[in-house]
C-alpha positions as a printed Julia matrix, in Angstrom:
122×3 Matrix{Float64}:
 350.95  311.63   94.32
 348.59  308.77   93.3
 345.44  307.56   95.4
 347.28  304.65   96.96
 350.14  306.78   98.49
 349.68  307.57  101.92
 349.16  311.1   103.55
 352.75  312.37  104.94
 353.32  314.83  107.2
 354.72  317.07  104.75
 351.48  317.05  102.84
 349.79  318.65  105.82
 352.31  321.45  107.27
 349.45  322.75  109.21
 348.69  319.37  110.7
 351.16  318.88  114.2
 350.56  315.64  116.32
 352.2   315.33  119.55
 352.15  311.07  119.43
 354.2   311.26  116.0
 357.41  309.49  117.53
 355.79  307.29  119.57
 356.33  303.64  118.8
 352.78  303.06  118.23
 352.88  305.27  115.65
 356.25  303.95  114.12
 354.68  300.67  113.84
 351.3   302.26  112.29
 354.23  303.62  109.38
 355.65  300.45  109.39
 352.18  298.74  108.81
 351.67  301.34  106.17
 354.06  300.8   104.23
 353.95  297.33  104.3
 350.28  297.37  103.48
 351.43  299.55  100.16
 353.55  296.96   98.9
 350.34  295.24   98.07
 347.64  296.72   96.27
 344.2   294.28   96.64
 345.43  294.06  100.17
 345.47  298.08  100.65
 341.92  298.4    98.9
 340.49  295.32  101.09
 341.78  297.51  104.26
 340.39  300.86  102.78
 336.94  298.83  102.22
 336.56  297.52  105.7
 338.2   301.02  107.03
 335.44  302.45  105.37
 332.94  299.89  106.57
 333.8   300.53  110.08
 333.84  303.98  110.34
 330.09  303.97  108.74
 329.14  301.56  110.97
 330.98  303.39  113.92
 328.98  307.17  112.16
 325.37  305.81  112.04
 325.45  304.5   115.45
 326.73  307.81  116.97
 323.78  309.47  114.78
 320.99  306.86  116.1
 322.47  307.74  119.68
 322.4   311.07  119.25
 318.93  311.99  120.45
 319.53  308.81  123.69
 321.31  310.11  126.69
 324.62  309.22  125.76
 328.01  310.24  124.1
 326.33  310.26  120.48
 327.82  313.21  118.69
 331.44  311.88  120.3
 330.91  308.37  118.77
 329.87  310.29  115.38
 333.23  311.88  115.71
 335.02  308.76  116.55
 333.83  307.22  113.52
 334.76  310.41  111.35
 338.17  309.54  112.78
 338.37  306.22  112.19
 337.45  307.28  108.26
 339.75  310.06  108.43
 342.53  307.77  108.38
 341.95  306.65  104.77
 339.93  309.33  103.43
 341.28  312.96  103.07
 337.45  314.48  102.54
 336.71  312.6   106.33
 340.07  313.8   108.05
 339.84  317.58  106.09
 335.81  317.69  108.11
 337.55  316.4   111.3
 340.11  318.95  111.55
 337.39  321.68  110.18
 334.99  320.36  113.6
 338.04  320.38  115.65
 338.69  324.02  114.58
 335.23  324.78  115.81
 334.85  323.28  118.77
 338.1   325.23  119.79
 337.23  327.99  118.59
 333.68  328.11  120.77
 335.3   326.94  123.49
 337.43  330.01  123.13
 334.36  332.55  122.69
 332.88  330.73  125.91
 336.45  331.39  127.76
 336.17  335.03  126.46
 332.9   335.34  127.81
 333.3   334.09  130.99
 336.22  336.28  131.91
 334.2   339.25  130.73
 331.79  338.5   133.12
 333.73  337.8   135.81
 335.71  341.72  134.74
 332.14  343.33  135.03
 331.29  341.7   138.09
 334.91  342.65  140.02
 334.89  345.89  138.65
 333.45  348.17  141.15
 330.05  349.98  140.35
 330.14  353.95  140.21
């Protein structure tokens, strides 16, 4: 696989999207691969993809101590890079494995409370 080939699904068994049929996302293939058949054109798009989603980055991080959604508009610009970088999509899905998985311990946690406080005292 060179640089300039996309990301398929069967790259990334591990990676399941429910909005994969959707016709959005046929025309975002159909995009793609029309955006392949030309090379300067694919790097100008990965440039200002990349612009963009820096841009979109430091502006969550200069929000981020404002009252505000900062750390969400850090994530949507590690989004918006994670669709032409692998390294920014691979730290996406490792944040979005966190954040599930502390949501989980706080789920956990709650329901032992609530256990210990139903269970009747001897």
């Amino acid at each position: 696989m060179s640089l300039h080939e996309p990301l398929h699904e069967a790259d990334h068994p591990a990676h399941h999207h429910r909005l994969r049929n959707t016709r959005i996302a046929r025309r975002a293939r159909l995009f793609r691969a029309r955006l392949n058949l030309y090379p300067r054109l694919r790097t100008a798009y990965k440039v200002a993809i990349g612009i963009i989603g820096f841009a979109v980055v430091i502006a969550g991080i200069i929000l981020i101590p404002l009252p505000g959604p900062g750390w969400l508009v850090v994530f949507l610009g590690l989004a918006i890079l994670g669709t032409e970088f692998p390294a920014a999509h691979r730290l996406n899905m490792w944040v979005q494995r966190k954040v599930r998985g502390a949501i989980a311990w706080f789920q956990a946690r709650r329901a032992r409370r609530r256990a210990r406080k139903a269970a009747p005292t001897p």
